[in-house]
NUBA-877697 format. One record per residue (C-alpha): residue number from 1; residue in one letter; z, x, y. Coordinates in nm, 4 decimals. Example, Ala and Ser with C-alpha at 12.3 -4.5 7.8 and 13.67 -1.06 7.14 Angstrom:
2
  num  residu         z         x         y
    1       A    0.7800    1.2300   -0.4500
    2       S    0.7140    1.3670   -0.1060
//
This chain:
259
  num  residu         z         x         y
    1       X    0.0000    0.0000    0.0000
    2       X   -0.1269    0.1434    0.3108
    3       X    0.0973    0.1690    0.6083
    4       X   -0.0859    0.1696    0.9342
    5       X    0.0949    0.2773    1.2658
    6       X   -0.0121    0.2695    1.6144
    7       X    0.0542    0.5927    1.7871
    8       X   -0.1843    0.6238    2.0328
    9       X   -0.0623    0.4406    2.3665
   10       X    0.0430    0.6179    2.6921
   11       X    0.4176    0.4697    2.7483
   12       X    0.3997    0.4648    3.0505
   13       X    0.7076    0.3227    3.1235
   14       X    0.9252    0.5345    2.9654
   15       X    0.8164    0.8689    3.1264
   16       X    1.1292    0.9487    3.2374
   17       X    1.2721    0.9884    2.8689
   18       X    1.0349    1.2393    2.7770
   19       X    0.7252    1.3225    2.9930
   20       X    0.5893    1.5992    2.7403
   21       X    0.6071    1.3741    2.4322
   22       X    0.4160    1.0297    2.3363
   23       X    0.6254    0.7575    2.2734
   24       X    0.6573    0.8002    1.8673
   25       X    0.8137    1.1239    1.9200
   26       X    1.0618    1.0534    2.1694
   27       X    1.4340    1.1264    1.9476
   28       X    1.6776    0.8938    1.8150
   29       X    1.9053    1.1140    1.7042
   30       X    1.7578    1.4291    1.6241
   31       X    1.4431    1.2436    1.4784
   32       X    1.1363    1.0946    1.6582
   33       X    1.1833    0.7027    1.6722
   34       X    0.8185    0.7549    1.4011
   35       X    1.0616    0.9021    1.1702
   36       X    1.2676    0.6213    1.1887
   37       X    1.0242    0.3745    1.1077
   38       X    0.8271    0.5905    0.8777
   39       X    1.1385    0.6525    0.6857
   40       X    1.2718    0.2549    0.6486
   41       X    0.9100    0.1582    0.5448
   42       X    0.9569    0.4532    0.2337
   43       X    1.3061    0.3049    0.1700
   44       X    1.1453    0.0134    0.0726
   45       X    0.8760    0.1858   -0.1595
   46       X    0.6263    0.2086    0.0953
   47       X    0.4881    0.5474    0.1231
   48       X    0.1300    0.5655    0.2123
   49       X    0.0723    0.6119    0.5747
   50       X   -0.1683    0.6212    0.8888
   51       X   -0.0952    0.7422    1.1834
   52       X   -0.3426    0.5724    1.5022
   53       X   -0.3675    0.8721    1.6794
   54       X   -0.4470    0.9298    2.0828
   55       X   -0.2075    1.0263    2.3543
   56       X   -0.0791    1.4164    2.3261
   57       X   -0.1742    1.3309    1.9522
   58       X   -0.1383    1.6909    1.8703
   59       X    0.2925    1.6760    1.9142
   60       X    0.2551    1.4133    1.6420
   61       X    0.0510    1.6331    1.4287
   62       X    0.2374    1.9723    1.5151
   63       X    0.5915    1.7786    1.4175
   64       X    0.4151    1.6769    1.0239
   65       X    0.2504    1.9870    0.9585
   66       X    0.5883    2.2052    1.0921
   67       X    0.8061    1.9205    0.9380
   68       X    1.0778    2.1541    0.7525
   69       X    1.0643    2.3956    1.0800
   70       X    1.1408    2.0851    1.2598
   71       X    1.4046    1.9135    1.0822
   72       X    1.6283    2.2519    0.9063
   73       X    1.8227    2.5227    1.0020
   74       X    1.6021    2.7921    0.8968
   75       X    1.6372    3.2037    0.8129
   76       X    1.3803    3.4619    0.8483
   77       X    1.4030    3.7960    0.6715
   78       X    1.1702    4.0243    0.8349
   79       X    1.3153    4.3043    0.5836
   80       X    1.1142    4.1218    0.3342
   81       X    0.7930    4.0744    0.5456
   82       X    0.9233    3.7642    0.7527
   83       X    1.0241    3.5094    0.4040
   84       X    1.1420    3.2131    0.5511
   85       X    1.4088    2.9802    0.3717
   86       X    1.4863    2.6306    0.5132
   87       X    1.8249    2.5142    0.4729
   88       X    1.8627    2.1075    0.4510
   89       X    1.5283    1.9804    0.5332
   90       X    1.5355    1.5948    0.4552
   91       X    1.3111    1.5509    0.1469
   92       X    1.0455    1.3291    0.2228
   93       X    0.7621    1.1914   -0.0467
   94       X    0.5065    1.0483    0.2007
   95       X    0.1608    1.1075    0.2154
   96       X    0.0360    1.0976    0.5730
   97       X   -0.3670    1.0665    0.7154
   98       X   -0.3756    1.1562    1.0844
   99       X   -0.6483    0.9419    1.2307
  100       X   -0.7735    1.0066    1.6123
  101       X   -0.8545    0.6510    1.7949
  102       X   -0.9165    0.7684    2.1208
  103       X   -0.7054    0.8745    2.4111
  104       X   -0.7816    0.5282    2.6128
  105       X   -0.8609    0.3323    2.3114
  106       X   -0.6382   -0.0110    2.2737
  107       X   -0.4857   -0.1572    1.9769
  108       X   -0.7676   -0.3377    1.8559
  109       X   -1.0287   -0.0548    1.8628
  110       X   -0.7752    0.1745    1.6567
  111       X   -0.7018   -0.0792    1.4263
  112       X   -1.0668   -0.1341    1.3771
  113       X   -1.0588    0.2974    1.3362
  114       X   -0.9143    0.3058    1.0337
  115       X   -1.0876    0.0579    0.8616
  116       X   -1.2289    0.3470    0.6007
  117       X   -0.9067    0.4390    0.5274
  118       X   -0.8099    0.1201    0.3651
  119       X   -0.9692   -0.0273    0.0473
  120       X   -1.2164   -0.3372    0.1290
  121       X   -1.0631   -0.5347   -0.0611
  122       X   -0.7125   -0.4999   -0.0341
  123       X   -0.4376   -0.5889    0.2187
  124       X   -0.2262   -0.3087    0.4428
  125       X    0.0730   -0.3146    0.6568
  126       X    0.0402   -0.2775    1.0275
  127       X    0.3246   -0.2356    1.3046
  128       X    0.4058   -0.0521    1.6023
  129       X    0.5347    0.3499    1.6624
  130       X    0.8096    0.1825    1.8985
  131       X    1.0562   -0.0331    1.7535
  132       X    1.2788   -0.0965    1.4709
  133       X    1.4115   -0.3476    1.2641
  134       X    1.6050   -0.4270    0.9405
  135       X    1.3141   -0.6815    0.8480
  136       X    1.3278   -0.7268    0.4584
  137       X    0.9485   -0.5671    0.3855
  138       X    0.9454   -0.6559    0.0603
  139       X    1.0442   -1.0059    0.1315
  140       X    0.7141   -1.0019    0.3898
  141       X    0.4919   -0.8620    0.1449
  142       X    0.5735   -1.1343   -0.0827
  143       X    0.5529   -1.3838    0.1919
  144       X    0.1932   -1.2922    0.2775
  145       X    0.0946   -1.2310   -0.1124
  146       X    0.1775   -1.5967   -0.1831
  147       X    0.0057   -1.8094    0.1243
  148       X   -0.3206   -1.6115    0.1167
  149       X   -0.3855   -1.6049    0.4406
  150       X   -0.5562   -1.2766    0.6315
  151       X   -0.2607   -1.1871    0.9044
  152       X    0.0779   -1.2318    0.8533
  153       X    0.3301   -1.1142    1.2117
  154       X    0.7032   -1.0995    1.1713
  155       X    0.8780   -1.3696    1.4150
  156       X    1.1875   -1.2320    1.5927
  157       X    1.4498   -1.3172    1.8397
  158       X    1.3935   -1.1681    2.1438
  159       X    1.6987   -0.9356    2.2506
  160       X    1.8683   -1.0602    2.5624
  161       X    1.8777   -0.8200    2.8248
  162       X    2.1637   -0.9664    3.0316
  163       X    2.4694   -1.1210    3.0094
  164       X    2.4784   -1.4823    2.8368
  165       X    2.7264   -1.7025    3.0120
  166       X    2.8362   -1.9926    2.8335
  167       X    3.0364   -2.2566    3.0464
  168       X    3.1381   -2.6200    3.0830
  169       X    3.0045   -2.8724    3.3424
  170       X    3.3296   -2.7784    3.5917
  171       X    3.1431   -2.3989    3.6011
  172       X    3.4440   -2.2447    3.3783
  173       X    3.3050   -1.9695    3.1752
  174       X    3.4385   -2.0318    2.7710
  175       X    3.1882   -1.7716    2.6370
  176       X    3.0844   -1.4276    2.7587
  177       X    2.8271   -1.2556    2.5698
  178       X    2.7429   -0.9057    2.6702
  179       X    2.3744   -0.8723    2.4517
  180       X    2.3261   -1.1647    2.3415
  181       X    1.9778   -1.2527    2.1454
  182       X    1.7544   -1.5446    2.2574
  183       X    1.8629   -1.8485    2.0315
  184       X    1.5090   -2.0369    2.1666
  185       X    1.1738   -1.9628    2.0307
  186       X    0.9710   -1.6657    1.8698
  187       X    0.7921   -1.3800    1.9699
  188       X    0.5916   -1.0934    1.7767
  189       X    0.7901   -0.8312    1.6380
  190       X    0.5026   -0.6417    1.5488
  191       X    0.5185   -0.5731    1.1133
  192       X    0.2277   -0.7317    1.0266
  193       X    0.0491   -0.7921    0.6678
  194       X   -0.2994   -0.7638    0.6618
  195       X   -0.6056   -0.8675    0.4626
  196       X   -0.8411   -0.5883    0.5161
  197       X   -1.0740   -0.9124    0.6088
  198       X   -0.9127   -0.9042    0.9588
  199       X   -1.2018   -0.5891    1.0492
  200       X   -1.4346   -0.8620    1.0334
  201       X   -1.2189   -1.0356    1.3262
  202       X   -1.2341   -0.7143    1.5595
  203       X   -1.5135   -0.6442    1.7400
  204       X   -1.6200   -0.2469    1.8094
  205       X   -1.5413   -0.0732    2.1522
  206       X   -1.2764    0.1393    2.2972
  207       X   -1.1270   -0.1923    2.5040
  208       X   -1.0593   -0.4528    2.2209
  209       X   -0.7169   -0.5280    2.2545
  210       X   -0.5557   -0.6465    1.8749
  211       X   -0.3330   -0.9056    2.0241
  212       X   -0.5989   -1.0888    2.2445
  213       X   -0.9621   -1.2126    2.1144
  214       X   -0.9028   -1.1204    1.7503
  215       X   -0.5251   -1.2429    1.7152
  216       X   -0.6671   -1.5695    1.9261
  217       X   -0.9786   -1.6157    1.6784
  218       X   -0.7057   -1.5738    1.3446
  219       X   -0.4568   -1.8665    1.5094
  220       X   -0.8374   -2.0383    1.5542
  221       X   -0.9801   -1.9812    1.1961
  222       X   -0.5747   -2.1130    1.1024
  223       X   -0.5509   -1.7645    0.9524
  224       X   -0.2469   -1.6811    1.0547
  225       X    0.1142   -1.6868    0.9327
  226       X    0.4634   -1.6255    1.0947
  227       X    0.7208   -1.4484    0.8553
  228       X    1.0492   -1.5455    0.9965
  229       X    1.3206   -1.2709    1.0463
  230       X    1.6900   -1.3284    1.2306
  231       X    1.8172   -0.9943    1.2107
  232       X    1.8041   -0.6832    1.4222
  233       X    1.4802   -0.5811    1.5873
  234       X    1.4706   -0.3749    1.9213
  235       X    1.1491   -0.2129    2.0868
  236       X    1.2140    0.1126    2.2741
  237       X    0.9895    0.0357    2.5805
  238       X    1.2508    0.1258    2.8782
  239       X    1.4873    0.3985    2.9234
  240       X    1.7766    0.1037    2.8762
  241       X    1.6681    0.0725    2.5114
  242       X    1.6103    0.4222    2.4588
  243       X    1.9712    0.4718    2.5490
  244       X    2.0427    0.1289    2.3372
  245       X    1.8836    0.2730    1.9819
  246       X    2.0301    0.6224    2.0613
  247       X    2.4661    0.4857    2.0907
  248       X    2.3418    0.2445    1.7769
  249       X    2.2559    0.5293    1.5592
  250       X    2.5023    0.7802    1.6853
  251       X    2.8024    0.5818    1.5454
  252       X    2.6623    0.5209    1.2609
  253       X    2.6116    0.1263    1.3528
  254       X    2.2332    0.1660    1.3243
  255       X    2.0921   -0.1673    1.1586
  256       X    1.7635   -0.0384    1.0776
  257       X    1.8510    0.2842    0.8359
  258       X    1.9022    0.1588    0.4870
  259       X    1.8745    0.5043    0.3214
//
């Protein structure tokens, strides 16, 4: 089962994180946010990934092909003619295919990119290189397996980003809560299941934009499924939420990490 990530975007609006490094590589911990998601998609079994490549695509690549330098405590022994020996790198089993989209290319056109990656007849998994969740993967994959339809998106509470005051009609507050999560409707949480049908659905050029015309034709064609999830899902798009994922994972409170 093919894992497809989009890696490519500019983040603009969390520049003042990180201004050398694309989005995907900016750290939760001592890990790119990628890792993160990378490594609670192999938790679950799935293993097989593609990275949408574009902006500073080459800290992505250098991080993968370095990976032990990266992630260890290393020695050199230039008595011995420089032998290096890596102490603690976290094992990983993943087989990665770095695939350049374009530097200005949006979401559709990349998607549309890797289309030769993934078998023409099968189905892949598609989300974001930005935000996390504890969404049940297996439970999604089964989800999509068993209506048959070509695009399946993972429905999520959106997080509140202010206070939620609950109070009575006399204006008494009874209920303060301090990040709260929208109790309303739905919104796209990215993790998507895909039939490798929905190429036929995205039309070629560097502009296409995945969650416009061909999202819009899918919902159309009544193509398209909502898996519902109630649990933790947070997008690092702001220097807030940066900070937010960071103090999460830090005290070990992190709802995403289940290895």
């Amino acid at each position: 089962m093919k894992v497809a990530i989009l890696c490519g975007g500019q983040g603009t609006r969390i520049r003042d994180v990180a201004e050398h490094l694309p989005k995907p590589m900016i750290p939760i911990g001592n890990f790119p946010i990628l890792w993160h998601i990378m490594r609670n998609y192999s938790a679950s079994s799935f293993k097989d990934f593609i990275l949408c490549l574009g902006y500073k695509s080459h800290v992505i690549k250098d991080f993968f092909i370095n990976y032990r330098n990266h992630t260890s405590d290393f020695s050199i022994d230039y008595s011995k003619g420089g032998i290096l020996e890596h102490h603690g790198a976290p094992q990983i089993d993943w087989k990665v295919t770095f695939a350049e989209t374009g530097l200005d290319s949006m979401t559709g056109a990349r998607v549309k990119q890797i289309h030769k990656y993934v078998k023409s007849d099968g189905i892949f998994m598609l989300t974001y290189g930005d935000g996390l969740g504890d969404v049940d993967l297996n439970a999604l994959l089964a989800f999509h397996k068993k209506h048959g339809k070509i695009c399946t998106v993972t429905g999520v509470r959106p997080p509140g980003r202010f206070g939620e005051l609950m109070y009575d009609s006399a204006g008494k507050i009874n209920e303060f809560n301090e990040k709260p999560q929208a109790s309303g409707g739905r919104i796209s949480g990215g993790f998507f299941v895909c039939s490798t049908k929905i190429f036929d659905y995205i039309d070629e050029g560097p502009s296409v934009v995945f969650e416009q015309d061909p999202v819009k034709r899918l919902v159309k064609d009544g193509q398209m499924m909502v898996f519902e999830h109630d649990g933790f899902w947070q997008p690092m798009d702001t220097h807030r939420e940066y900070l937010l994922l960071n103090e999460l994972f830090n005290k070990g409170k992190a709802p995403w990490v289940n290895w």
